[in-house]
Legacy VTK file of the C-alpha trace (Angstrom):
# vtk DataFile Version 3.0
C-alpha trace
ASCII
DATASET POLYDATA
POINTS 220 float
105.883 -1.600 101.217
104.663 -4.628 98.915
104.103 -6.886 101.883
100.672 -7.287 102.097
98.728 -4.909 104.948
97.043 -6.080 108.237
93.081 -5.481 108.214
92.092 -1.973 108.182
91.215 -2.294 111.621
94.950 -3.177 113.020
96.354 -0.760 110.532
94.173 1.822 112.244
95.610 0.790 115.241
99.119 0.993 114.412
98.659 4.675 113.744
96.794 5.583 116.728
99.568 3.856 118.873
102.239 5.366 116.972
100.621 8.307 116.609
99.964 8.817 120.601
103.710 7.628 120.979
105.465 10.186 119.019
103.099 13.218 119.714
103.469 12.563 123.473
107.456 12.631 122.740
107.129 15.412 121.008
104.891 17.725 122.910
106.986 16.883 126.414
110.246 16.963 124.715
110.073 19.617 121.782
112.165 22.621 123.822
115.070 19.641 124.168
114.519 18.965 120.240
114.607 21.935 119.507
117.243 24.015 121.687
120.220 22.078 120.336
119.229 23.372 116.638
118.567 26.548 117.772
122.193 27.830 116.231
121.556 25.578 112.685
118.443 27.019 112.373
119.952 30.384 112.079
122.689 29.664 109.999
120.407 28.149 107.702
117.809 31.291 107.098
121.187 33.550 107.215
122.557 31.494 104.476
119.326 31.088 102.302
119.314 34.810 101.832
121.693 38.085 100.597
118.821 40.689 101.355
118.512 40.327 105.502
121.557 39.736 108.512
119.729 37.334 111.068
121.367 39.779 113.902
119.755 36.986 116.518
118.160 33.333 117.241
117.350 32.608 120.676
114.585 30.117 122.316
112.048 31.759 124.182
110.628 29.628 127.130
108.001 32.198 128.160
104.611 31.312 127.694
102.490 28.575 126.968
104.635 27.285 123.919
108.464 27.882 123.516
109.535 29.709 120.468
112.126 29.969 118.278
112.878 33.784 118.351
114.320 35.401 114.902
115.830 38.803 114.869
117.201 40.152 111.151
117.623 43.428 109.274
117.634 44.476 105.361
121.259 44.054 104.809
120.835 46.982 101.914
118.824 49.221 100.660
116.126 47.455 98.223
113.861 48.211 95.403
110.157 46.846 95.917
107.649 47.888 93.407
109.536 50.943 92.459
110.334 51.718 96.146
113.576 52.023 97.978
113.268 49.618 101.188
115.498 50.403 103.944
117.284 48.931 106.578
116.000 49.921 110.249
118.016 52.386 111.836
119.497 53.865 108.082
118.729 57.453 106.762
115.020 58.321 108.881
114.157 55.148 109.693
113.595 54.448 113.434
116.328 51.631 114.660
114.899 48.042 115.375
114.874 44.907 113.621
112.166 42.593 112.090
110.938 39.569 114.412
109.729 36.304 113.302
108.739 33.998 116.560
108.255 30.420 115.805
106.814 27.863 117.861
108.644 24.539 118.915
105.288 23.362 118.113
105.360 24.335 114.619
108.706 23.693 113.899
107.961 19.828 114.391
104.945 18.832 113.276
105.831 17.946 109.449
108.722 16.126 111.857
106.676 14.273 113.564
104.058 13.487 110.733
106.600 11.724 109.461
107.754 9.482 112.076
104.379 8.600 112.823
103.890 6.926 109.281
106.835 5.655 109.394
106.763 3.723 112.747
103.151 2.630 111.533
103.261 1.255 108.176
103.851 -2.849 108.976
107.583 -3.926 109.242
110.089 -6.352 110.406
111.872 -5.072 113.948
114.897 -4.465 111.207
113.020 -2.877 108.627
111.719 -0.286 111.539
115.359 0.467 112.636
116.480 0.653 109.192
113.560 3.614 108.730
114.724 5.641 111.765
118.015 5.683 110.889
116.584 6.649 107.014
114.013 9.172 108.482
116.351 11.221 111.016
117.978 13.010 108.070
114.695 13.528 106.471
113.049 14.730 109.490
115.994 17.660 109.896
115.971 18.331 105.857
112.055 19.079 106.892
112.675 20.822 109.461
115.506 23.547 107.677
113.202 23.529 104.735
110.242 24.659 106.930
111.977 27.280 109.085
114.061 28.478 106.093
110.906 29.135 103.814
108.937 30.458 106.826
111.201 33.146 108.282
112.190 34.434 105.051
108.728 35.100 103.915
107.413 36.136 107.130
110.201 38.536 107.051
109.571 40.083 103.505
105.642 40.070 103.872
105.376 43.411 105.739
107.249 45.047 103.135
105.196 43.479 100.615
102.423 44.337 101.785
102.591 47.618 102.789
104.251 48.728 99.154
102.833 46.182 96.143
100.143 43.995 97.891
98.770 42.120 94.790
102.216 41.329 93.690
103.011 37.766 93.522
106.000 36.608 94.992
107.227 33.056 94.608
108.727 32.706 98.022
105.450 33.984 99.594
103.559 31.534 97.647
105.567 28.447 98.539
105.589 29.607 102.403
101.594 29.246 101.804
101.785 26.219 99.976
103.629 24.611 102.751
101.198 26.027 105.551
97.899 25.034 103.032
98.863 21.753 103.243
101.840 21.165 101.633
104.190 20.818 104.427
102.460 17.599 105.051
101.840 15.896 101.864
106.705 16.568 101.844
106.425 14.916 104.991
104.545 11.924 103.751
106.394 11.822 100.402
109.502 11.460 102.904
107.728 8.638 104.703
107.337 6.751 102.021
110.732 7.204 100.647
112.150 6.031 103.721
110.034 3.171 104.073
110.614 2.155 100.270
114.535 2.493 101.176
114.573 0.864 103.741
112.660 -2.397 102.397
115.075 -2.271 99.755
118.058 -2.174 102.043
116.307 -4.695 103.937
116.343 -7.240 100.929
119.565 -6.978 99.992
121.044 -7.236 103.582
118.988 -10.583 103.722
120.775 -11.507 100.721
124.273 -10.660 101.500
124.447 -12.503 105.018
123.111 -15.688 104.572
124.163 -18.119 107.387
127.459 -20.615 107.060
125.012 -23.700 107.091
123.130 -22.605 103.912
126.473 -21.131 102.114
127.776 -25.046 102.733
124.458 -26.441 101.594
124.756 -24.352 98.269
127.860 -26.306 97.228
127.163 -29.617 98.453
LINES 1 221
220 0 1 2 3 4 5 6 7 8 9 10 11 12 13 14 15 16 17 18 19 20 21 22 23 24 25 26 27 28 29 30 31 32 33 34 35 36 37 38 39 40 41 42 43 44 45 46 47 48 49 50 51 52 53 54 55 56 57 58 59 60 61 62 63 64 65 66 67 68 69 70 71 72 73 74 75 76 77 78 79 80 81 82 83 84 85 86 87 88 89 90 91 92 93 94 95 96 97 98 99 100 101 102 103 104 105 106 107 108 109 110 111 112 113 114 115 116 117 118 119 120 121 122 123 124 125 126 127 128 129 130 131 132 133 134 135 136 137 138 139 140 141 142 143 144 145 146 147 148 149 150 151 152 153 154 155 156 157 158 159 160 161 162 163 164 165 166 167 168 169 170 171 172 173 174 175 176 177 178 179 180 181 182 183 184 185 186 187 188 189 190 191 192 193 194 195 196 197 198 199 200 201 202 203 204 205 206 207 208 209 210 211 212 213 214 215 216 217 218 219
């Protein structure tokens, strides 16, 4: 990161290359990105939360767009705005579940925003291995945050709503925060963590093997 930068012209470049690269990756390959998390995913909202049971995840490969398909129910009976809540299928309520549909699309474009930066910004062949290996964790942490945050408030919104619709509710707010925008001012905060990271480790692997020839130098 304190090397100095190519002309804004080749910088430019960079992106657009990298850019084209990992988009075209990730539109032809998101279902096979995707499918493999498919069971994480779930785990993750089901653990994130007492109030619903995720009762299903499953990819849907209908359509234009896979999605990411999220069945749940209120695991109890809950008090909203003076309200008692209840889970589908208890006392008169109708049977059924709550379903949140995600697309593959969605899921990875914070993902993807930050591989792009991160293949772009200028970099030894090292110092861009050394960021993949630093941004793959990232990317997933993205990822479980976004899905997490998304499902859950997508699933309580209806019952906000419908019962105290001015009422704020923090994990409503952050799930708009994230869709206004900040979803992918995290991702670039990521990037540039990586890339700082990884110019550190960089530096002090170039420090720590120096060849036999200059370790023999040293000491004559």
């Amino acid at each position: 990161m304190l090397q100095p930068l190519p002309p804004l012209r080749s910088l430019l470049l960079r992106f657009v290359l990298a850019g084209g690269l990992v988009l075209g990756i990730g539109g032809t390959w998101a279902t096979a990105i995707i499918a493999p998390m498919v069971p994480l995913l779930g785990r993750a909202v089901s653990a994130a939360t007492a109030d619903f049971t995720i009762s299903g995840v499953s990819l849907d490969r209908h359509g234009e767009q896979p999605n990411v398909v999220f069945r749940a129910n209120l695991r109890h009976v809950e008090l909203v705005g003076g309200h008692f809540v209840y889970p589908l299928g208890a006392e008169a309520d109708p049977a059924g579940w709550y379903q949140i549909t995600l697309t593959t699309g969605g899921i990875l474009q914070y993902p993807l925003l930050l591989l792009i930066v991160v293949l772009a910004w200028p970099a030894s062949m090292a110092g861009v291995a050394l960021r993949g290996l630093l941004a793959a964790p990232l990317a997933a942490v993205l990822i479980l945050l976004h899905v997490t945050v998304t499902v859950l408030a997508e699933l309580w919104f209806p019952i906000h709503d419908d019962i105290v619709p001015g009422e704020f509710w923090p994990l409503l707010a952050c799930s708009r925060l994230l869709m206004g925008g900040g979803g992918l001012v995290l991702a670039l905060a990521m990037a540039m963590l990586a890339i700082g990271l990884a110019f550190r480790l960089e530096g002090w692997l170039r420090r720590r093997v120096v060849p036999s020839h200059k370790r023999q130098d040293a000491f004559t």
